[in-house]
C-alpha atoms as one frame of an Amber mdcrd trajectory, in Angstrom:
protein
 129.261  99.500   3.912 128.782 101.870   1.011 131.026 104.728   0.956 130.769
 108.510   0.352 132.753 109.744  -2.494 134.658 111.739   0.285 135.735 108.436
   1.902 136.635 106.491  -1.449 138.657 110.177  -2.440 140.652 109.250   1.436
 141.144 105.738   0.508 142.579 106.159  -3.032 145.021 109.140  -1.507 146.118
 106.066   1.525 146.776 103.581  -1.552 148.987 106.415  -3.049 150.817 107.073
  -0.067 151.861 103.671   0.495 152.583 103.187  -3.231 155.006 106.302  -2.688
 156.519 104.319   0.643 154.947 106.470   2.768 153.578 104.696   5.787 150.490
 106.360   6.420 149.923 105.467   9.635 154.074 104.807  10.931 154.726 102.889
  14.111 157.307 104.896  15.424 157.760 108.024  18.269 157.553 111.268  17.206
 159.647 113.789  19.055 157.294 116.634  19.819 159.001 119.574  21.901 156.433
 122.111  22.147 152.641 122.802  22.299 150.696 125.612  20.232 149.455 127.550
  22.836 152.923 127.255  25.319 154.935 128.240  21.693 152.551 131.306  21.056
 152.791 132.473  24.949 155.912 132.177  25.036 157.121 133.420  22.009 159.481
 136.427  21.753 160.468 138.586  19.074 164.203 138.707  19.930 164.246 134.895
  19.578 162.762 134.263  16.145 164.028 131.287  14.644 164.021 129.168  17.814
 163.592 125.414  16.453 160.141 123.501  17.425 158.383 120.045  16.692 155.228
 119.841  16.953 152.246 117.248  16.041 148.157 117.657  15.145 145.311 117.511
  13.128 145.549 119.293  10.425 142.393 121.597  10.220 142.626 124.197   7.595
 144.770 125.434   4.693 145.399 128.111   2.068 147.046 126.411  -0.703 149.438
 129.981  -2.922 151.622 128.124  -5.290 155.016 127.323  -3.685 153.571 128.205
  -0.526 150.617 127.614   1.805 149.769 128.304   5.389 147.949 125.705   7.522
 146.607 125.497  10.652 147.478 122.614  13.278 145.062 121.292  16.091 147.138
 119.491  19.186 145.955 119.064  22.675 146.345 122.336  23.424 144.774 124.360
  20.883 146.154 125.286  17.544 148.734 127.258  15.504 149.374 128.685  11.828
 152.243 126.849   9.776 153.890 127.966   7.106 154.784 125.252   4.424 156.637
 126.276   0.995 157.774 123.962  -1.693 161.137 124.665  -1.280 161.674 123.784
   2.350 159.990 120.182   2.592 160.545 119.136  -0.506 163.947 117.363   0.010
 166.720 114.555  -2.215 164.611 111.622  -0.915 161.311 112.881  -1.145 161.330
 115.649  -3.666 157.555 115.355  -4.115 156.365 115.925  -0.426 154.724 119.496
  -1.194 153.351 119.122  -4.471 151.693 115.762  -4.336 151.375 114.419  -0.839
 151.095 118.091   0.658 148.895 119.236  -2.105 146.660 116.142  -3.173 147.109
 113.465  -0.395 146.801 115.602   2.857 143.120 115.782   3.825 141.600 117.981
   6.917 141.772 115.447   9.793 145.025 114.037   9.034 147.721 114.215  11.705
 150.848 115.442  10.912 154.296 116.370  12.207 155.920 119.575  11.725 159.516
 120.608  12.487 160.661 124.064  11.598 160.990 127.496  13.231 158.849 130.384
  14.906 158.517 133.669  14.010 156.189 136.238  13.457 154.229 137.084  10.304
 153.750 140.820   8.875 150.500 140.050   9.732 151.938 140.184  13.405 150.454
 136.049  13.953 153.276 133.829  15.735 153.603 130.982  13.016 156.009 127.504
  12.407 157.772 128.067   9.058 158.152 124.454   8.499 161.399 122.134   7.321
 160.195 119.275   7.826 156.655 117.700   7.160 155.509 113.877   8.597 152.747
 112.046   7.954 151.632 110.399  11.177 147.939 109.273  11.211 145.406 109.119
   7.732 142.085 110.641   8.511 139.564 108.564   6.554 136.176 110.216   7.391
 135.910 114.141   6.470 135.567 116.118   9.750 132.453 118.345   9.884 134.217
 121.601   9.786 132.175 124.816   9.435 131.868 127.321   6.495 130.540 129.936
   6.551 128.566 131.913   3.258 127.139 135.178   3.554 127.078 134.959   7.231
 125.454 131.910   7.625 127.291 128.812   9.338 126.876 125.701   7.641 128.382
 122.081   8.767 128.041 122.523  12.281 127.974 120.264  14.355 125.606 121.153
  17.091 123.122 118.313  17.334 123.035 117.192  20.878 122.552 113.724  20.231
 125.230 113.379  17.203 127.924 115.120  19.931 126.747 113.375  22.414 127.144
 110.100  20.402 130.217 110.691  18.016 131.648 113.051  21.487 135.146 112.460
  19.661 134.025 114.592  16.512 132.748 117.189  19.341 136.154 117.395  21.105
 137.458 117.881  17.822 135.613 120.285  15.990 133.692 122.266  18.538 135.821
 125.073  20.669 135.282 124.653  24.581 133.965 121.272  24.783 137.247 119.749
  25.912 137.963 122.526  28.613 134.408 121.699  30.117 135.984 118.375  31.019
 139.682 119.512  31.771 137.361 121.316  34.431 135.683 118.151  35.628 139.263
 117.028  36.354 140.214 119.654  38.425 136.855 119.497  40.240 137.639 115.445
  41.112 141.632 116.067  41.687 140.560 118.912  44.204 138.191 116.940  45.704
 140.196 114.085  45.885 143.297 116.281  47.376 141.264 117.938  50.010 140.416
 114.475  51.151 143.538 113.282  51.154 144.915 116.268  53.315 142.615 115.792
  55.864 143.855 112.204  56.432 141.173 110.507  55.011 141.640 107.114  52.969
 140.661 106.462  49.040 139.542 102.966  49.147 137.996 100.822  46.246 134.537
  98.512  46.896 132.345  96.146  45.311 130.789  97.503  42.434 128.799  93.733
  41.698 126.954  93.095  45.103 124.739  90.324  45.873 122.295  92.819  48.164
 121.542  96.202  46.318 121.565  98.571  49.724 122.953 101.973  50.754 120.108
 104.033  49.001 116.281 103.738  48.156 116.956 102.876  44.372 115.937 100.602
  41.422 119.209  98.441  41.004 120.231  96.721  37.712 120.672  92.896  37.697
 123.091  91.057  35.997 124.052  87.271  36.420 127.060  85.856  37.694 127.755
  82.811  35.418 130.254  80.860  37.995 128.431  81.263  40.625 124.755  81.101
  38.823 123.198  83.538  41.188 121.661  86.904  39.760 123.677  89.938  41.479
 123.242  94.031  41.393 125.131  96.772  40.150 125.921  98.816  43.395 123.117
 101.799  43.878 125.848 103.143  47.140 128.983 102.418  48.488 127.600 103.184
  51.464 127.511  99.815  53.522 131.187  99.021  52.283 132.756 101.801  53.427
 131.015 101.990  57.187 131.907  98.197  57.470 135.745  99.963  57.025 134.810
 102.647  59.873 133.903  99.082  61.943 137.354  97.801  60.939 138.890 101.090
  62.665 139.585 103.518  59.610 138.706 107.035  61.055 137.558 108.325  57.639
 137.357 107.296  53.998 135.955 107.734  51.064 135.152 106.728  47.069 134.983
 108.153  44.095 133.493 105.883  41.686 130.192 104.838  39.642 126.931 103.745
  40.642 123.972 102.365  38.983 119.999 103.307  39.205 117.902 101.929  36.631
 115.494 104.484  36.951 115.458 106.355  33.560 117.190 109.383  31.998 116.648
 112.990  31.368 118.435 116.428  31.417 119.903 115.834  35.177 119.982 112.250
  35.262 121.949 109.102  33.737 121.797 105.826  35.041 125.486 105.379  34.734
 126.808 108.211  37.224 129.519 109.231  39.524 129.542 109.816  43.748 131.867
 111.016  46.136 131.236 109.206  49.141 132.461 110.089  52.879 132.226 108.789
  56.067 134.300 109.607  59.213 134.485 108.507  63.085 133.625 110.693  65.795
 131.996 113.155  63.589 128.626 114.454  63.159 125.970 115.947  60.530 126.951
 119.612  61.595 130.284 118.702  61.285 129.595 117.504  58.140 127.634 120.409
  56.848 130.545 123.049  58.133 133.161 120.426  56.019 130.823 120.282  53.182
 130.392 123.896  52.435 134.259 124.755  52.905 135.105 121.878  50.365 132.522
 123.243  47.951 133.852 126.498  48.106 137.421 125.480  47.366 136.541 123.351
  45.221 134.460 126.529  42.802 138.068 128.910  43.309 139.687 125.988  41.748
 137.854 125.726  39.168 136.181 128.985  38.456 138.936 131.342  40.287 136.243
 132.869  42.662 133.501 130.950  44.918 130.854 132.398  42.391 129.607 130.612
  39.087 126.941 132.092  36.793 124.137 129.304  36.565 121.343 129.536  34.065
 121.367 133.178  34.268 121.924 133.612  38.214 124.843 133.679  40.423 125.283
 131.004  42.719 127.353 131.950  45.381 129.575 128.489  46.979 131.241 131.398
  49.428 130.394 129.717  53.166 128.531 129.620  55.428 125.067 128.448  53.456
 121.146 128.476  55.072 120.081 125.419  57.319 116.508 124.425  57.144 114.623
 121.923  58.405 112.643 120.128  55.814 109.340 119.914  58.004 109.668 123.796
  58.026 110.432 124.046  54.292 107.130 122.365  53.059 105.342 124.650  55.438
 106.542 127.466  54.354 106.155 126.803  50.097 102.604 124.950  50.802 101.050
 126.003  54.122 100.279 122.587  55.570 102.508 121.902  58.935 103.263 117.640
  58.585 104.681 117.741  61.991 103.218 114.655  63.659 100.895 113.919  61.092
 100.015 110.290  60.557 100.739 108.766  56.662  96.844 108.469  56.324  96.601
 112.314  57.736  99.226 113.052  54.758  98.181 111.221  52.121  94.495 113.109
  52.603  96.909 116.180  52.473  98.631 114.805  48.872  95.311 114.598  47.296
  94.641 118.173  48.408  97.569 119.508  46.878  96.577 117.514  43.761  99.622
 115.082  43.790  99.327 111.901  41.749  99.710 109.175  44.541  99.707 105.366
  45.154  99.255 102.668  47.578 102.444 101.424  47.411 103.921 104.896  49.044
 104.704 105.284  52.999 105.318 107.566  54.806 108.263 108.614  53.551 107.789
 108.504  50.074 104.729 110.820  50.136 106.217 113.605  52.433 109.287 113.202
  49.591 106.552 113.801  46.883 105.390 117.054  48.367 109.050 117.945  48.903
 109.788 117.727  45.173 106.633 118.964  44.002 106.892 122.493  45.810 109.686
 123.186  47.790 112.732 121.555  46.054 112.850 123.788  42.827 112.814 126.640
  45.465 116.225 126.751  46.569 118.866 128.645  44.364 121.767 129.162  46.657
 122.749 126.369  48.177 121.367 125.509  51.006 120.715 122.690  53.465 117.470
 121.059  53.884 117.354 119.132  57.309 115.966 117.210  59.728 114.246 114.756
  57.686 111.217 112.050  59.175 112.608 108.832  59.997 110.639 107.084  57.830
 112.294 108.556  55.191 116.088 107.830  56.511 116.299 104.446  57.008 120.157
 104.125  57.560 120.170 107.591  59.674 120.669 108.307  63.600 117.928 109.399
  65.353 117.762 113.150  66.072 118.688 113.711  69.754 116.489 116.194  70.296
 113.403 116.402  68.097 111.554 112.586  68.149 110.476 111.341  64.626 113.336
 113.149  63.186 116.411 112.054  62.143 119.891 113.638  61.989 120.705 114.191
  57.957 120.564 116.447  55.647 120.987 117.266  51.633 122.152 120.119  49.855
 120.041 121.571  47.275 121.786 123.606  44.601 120.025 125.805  41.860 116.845
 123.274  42.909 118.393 119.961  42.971 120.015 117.863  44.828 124.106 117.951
  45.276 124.714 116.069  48.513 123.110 113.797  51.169 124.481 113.299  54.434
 123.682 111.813  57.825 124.718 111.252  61.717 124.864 107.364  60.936 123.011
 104.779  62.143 125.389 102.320  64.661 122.437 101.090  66.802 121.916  97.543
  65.207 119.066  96.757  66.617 117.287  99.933  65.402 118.812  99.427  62.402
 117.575  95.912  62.273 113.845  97.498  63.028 114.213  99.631  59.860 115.235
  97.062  57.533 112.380  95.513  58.363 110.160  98.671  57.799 111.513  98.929
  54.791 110.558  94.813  53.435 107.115  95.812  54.856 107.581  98.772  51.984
 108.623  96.337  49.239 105.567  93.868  50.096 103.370  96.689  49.391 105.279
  97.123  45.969 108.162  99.752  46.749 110.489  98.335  44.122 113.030 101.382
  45.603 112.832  99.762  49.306 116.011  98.271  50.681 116.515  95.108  51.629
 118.212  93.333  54.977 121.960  93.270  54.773 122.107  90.778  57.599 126.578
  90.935  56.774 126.362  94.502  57.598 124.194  94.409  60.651 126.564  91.922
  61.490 129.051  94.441  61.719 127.205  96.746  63.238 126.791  94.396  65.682
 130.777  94.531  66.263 130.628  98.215  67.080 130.539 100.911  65.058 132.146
 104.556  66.265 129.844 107.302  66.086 130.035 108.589  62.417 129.027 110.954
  59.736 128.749 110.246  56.427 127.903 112.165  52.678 127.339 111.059  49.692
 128.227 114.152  46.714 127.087 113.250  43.493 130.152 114.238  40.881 128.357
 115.073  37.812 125.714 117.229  39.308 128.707 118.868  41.228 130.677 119.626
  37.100 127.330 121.108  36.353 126.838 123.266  38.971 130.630 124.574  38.830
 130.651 124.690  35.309 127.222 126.406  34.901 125.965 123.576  32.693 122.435
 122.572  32.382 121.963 119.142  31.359 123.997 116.008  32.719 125.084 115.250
  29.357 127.394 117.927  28.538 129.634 117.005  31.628 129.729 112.986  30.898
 132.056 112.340  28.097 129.751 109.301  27.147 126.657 109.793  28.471 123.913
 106.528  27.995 122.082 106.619  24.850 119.752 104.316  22.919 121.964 102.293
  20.612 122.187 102.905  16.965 120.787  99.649  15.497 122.092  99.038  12.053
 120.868  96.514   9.432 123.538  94.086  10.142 122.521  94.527  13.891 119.036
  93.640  13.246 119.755  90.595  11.228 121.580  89.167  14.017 120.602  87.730
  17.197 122.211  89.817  20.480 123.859  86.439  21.426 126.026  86.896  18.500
 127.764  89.698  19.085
């Protein structure tokens, strides 16, 4: 690998500190007492002087002489340092500031600094440092921007180099890492208002040898011991109701799934759900839970149940609009699908001008018109209902309206947050729509599910009735955070690999 004349300069000054003794990168604790941004807020005049230690990058400096003030990056933010010649310089190392200050300390670098606070005439809360460490030797030059004449130059704004090299972005670009300190509070505030109802976190199979749970494109893998191929799990779905058969009355997962169905601004094929499913409960239960947790969930985050969303305000604040999805189309399109026929709908398709195949049912095609026209519709959340059994396949009947079936999802600023049903615990209906849904995949619906003959076994034990939802996570950090693509909530979203020239002189098996 040829290096930059940057990265040589780094190398030669890593030599030089370990010809001086310095370890430059020391295995050893470092005892930090303070961060920058509890030191600054807490700070008070009548206690200048009080001792600190603190660790960071270093990310600027302003060499004077016998003097310099720095800058110092921790987790927390950063703070100004004042370093003179006189104070770190000491008996056994009495050319710390003038050589490995001055000409061996690169931006990046991490360092330790013990000293005292106080004020500047300026009136900036600053470390006068005693004592400087060397704790980690930065050998690639951070991208850190200058600015000439009022332009910005050195930023680092490219999506795909943040999204790719995302610990450069958490470094060098302000607000990045609080986007995700958000996505933490979203997940420990869902978690905790799970936990308080008296629901239980459980953990399920994330290789399964039947992809089911969800109408979705699974990713194969092979399972060497046992030489049979096996899926990445597209749901947790069939797990976790097995558990409501075993006599939990709720519980729930928070964990990643797998669709190999492509990427764009609000998917990845890598993501995370939330999902739920409790006894003795319902889908209007469900929808009345589901709207309080949300709401919670945004004053956690965001302070108030509002968030500002692509330039509109997206009230979380419950209660939020039910509407039946039959009624939706009608109402963005004109045409009423109410006991329609798939032929009688698929004439309709073609006179909306959708782009339609033989391999779609039913289902699928009053989905497409869905999506085409109605779903982008919906702003404030709201919750489409009622859907056609032929497109719920694991979902109760509805008990009062025949064809329909008792579920729901929650559209957000036009997409999807949330699915839900009144589940399915007749096995022999359920039994009947597995096998609709084979007669989809012999007409080449590669999303159809297939039997699960293990879990209509347990069906077949009893299941309570039950409600169940399935939230997905990193839609939920967008909408909360008022992001607008997936990628800028997933600290490592996928990505085509970089392929170098040692990569492509290799064979894969190699690696």
């Amino acid at each position: 690998m040829e290096l930059s004349e940057q990265e040589q300069f780094r190398r030669n000054s890593l030599q030089q500190l370990r010809d001086m003794g310095i370890d430059p990168y020391p295995a050893q604790e470092y005892p930090v007492t303070g961060y920058s941004t509890d030191i600054k807020a807490n700070f008070k005049d009548e206690e200048s002087g009080k001792q600190v230690c603190i660790a960071g990058r270093l990310m600027s400096r302003r060499i004077m002489g016998k003097a310099s003030f720095i800058e110092i990056q921790d987790s927390k933010g950063r703070i100004q340092c004042y370093v003179s010649r006189d104070d770190i310089n000491t008996e056994a190392q009495p050319e710390m500031y003038n050589t490995v200050f001055k000409k061996l300390l690169d931006i990046g670098d991490f360092i330790g600094i013990k000293g005292f606070v106080f004020r500047t005439q300026m009136g900036e809360i600053t470390i006068h440092a005693q004592e400087l460490t060397v704790l980690s030797k930065s050998l690639r030059p951070l991208p850190i921007v200058k600015y000439k004449d009022g332009v910005a130059y050195d930023k680092f704004d490219d999506p795909e180099q943040r999204y790719r090299q995302r610990y450069v972005d958490l470094v060098v670009n302000e607000g990045v890492k609080e986007e995700f300190i958000k996505r933490a509070t979203i997940i420990r505030t869902l978690r905790n208002e799970l936990d308080n109802a008296g629901y239980t976190e459980v953990e399920t199979p994330t290789l399964q040898a039947i992809a089911g749970g969800a109408s979705a494109r699974p990713f194969i893998t092979h399972f060497n011991a046992l030489d049979i191929d096996m899926y990445m799990r597209i749901a947790t779905e069939l797990y976790l109701k097995r558990l409501i058969v075993g006599g939990f009355e709720g519980v729930y997962e928070i964990g990643k799934n797998f669709r190999n169905e492509g990427m764009d601004r609000t998917h990845n094929p890598e993501f995370t759900c939330m999902e739920l499913y409790v006894q003795y409960k319902d889908y209007n239960w469900m929808m009345s839970f589901t709207e309080q947790l949300l709401e919670k969930i945004c004053v956690a985050v965001n302070g108030k149940p509002e968030v500002e969303f692509d330039g509109k305000t997206i009230s979380f604040k419950a209660p939020y609009r039910r509407l039946p999805i039959l009624d939706a189309i009608k109402e963005q399109t004109g045409y009423d699908l109410d006991g329609k026929s798939e032929d009688e709908i698929r004439a309709i398709c073609k006179e909306l001008k959708l782009e339609i195949d033989s391999t779609m049912g039913k289902g699928k095609l009053i989905d497409e018109i869905f999506g085409e026209f109605c779903e982008g519709k919906f702003i404030q959340p709201t919750f489409i209902i009622d859907y056609p059994v032929e497109m719920s396949p694991l979902t109760k009947m509805h008990r009062s309206k025949p064809g329909l079936t008792e579920r729901f999802e929650l559209m957000v600023n036009g997409k999807e947050l949330a699915n839900a049903y009144s589940e399915l615990n007749d096995p022999i209906d359920q039994e009947q729509r597995f096998k609709e849904q084979m007669r989809l995949a012999d007409k080449g619906d590669d999303e159809a599910m297939i039997i699960d003959q293990d879990f209509l076994r347990a069906l077949q034990y009893g299941m309570p009735p039950t409600s169940g939802i399935g939230i997905g996570i990193d839609r939920l950090v967008m909408m909360m955070t008022g992001q607008t693509t997936i990628q800028e909530v997933l600290l490592f979203p996928q990505m085509k690999p970089e392929i170098s020239a040692n990569a492509q002189e290799r064979p894969i098996e190699q690696y």
